[in-house]
N, C-alpha and C positions, 0 to 999 in steps of 0.2 A: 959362760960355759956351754961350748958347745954338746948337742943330743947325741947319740950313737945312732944310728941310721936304721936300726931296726927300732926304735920308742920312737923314730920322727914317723916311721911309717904309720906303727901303731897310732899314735897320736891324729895322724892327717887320717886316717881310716878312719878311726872311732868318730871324730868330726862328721865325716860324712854320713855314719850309722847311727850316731846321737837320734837324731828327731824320731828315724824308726825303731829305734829301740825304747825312746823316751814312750812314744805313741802306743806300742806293745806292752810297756809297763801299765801307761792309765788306763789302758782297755781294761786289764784285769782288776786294777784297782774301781774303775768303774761296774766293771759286774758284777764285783765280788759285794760290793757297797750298795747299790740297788736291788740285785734279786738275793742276795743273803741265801746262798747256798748252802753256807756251816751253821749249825747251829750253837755260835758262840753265846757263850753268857755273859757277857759283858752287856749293860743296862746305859751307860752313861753314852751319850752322842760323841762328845769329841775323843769319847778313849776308841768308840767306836771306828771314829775318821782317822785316828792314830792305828790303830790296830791292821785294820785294810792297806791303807800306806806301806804299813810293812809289808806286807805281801805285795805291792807292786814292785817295793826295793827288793826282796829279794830275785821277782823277774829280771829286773834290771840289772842287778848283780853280778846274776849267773849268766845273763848274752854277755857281759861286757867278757867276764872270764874266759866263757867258749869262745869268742873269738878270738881273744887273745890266743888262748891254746891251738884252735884250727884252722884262724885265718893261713900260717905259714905251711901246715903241711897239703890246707885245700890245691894252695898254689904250685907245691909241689910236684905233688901225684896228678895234677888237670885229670882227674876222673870222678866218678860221681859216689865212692863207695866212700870219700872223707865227707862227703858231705852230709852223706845219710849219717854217717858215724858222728857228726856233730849233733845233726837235729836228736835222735838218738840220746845221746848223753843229756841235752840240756833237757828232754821231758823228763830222763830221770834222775836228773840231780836238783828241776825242780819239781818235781812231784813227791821225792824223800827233802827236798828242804822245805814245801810248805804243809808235807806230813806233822814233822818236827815243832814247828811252828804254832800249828794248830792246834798239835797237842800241849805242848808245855807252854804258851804262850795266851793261846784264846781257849785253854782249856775244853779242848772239842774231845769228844770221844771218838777217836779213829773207828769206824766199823768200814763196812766192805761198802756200801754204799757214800760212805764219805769220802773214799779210797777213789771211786770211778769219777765223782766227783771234781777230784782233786784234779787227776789226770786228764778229764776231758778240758781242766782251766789249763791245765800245762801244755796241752796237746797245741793250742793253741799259736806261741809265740813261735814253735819251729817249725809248724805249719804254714805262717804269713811269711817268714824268713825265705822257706823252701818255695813260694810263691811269687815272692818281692827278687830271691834271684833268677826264677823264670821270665818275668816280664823286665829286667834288666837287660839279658841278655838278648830278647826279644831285640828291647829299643837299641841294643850297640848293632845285633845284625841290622837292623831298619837303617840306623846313619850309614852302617857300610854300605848298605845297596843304594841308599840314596847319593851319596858322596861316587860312589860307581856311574853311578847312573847319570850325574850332573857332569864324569870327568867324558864319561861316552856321548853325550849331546858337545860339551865342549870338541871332541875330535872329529865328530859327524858334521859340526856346522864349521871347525876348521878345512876339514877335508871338501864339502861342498863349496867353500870360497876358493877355492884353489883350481887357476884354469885347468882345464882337460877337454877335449875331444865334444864338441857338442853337437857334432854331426855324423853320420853314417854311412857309406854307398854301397849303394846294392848292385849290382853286375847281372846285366843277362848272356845268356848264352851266345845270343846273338852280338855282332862284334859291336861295338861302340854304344850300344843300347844299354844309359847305367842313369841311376837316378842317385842323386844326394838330398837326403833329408833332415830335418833335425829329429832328435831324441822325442823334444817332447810334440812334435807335429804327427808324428804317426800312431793310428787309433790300433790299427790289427794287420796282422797278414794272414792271408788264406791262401791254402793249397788249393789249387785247381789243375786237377791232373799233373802232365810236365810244367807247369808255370807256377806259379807266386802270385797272389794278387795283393796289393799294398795299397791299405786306404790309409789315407792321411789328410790334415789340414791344411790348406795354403789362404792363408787372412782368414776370412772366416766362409769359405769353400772346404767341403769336401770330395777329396778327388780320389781317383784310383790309377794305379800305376799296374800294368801286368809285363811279371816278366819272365824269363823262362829259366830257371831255377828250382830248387826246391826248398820245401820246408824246416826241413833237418838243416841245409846249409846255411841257411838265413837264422836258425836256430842257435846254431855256434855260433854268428857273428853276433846276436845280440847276448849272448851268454853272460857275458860280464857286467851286463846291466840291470841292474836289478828291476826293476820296473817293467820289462817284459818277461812273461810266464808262459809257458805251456799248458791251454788249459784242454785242448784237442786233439785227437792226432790231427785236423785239419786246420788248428786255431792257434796263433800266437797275439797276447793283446798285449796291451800299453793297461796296467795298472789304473793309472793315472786317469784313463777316461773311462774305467768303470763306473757304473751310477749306482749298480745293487747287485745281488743273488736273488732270483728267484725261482719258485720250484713247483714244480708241474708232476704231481704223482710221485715218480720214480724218476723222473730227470730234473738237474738244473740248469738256469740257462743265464746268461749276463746281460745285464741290458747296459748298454753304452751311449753314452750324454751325447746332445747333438744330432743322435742320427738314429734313424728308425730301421735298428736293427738289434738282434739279439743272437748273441754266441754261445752257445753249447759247451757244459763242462762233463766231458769223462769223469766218470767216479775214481780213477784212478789219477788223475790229476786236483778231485775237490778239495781237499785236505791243505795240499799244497797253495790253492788261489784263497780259500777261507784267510793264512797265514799270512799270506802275500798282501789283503786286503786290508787284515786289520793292523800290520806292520806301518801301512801308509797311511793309516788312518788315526796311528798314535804315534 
């Protein structure tokens, strides 16, 4: 015979809430059985381990019940006013069933101090509930970001495999005066009045090219590349041959591998090279 599709749910759910709901039952049966909060009259040990027992079954009881009753409307409403409205119910449906209980059962005398008692052992299991689905939802957004995060490395290292353009020419004013370099061969370009100056590597030389151009223009052509940034109005660098930040008072300045020179960052660009930095760095 086949199940009706809401008791298969029921069923696969309760499965999966079993242990914590099993775990929330002995906690109580175990506090209740060590520090002896009520002052039951029963003398004998095992009616004693019987008697506590029950008070675990009925925690167990009443989550199996609340969720049955609120798992379907939680999901309904996706807001968080059925949820409190569950935790809610189960403190006091068991705080009046192990009122009940203690009364006609282990013969306890209810007074007001037995009452707070009671309540602070009830407070308990929709407290760890309200806590156990905090850090659920935690661990689902974690896979999402990390499952995100694993599909964006796959596209980044799809897309880095895939030829494109790995050189660049630069144009000076003057007629036939152009240089072509790679991407990752150029360290910086500097403004210098009406010209440009372009240092870069050729084998393991560092050279300079000046051309007559400006800053801004040579700006736009590397625009699409991520790896060079504006970090001056006189400075455009290569990421990549940065070696650190460091900082001097009220200014910082870049120090670049290979060559004994240091570039200058506008405060109105630091923000942007900090980002730029540790984007290539992770």
């Amino acid at each position: 015979m086949t199940l009706n599709r809401p008791l298969q749910q029921f069923i696969v759910n309760l499965k999966e809430r079993f242990g914590l709901y099993g775990s929330l039952s002995l906690a109580v049966f175990l506090f209740v059985l060590f520090f002896q909060p009520f002052p039951v009259g029963i003398r004998d040990f095992n009616n004693v381990l019987i008697f506590t027992a029950g008070l675990g079954f009925i925690i167990l009881v009443l989550l199996v019940i609340c969720n049955l009753v609120f798992r379907g409307w939680i999901k309904r409403q996706e807001n968080d006013i059925m949820v409190y409205l569950h935790g809610i119910t189960l403190l006091l449906l068991s705080s009046v069933a192990l009122a009940f209980y203690l009364r006609y059962v282990g013969q306890v005398q209810i007074t007001f101090p037995v009452m707070i008692r009671v309540i602070l052992i009830c407070i308990i299991p929709p407290l760890s509930l309200h806590l156990f689905g905090i850090w659920k939802d935690c661990r689902q957004h974690m896979d999402r970001l990390e499952e995100e995060n694993t599909s964006l490395k796959q596209k980044i290292t799809t897309l880095e495999g895939q030829e494109g353009p790995k050189t660049i020419e630069f144009s000076s004013g003057i007629l036939g005066d152009t240089i072509r370099l790679s991407f990752s061969d150029i360290i910086l370009v500097k403004s210098a009045d009406n010209y440009v100056e372009i240092l870069y590597t050729d084998g393991n030389v560092t050279k300079k090219k000046l051309l007559r151009n400006t800053l801004n223009h040579i700006e736009q052509q590397l625009r699409p590349f991520s790896t060079f940034i504006r970090c001056h109005r006189t400075f455009i660098i290569n990421i990549d041959h940065v070696s650190s930040i460091i900082r001097r008072i009220n200014s910082y300045w870049l120090t670049i591998r290979d060559i004994d020179e240091q570039v200058p960052i506008s405060r109105q660009y630091l923000l942007r090279v900090k980002e730029a930095l540790v984007a290539r760095q992770g």
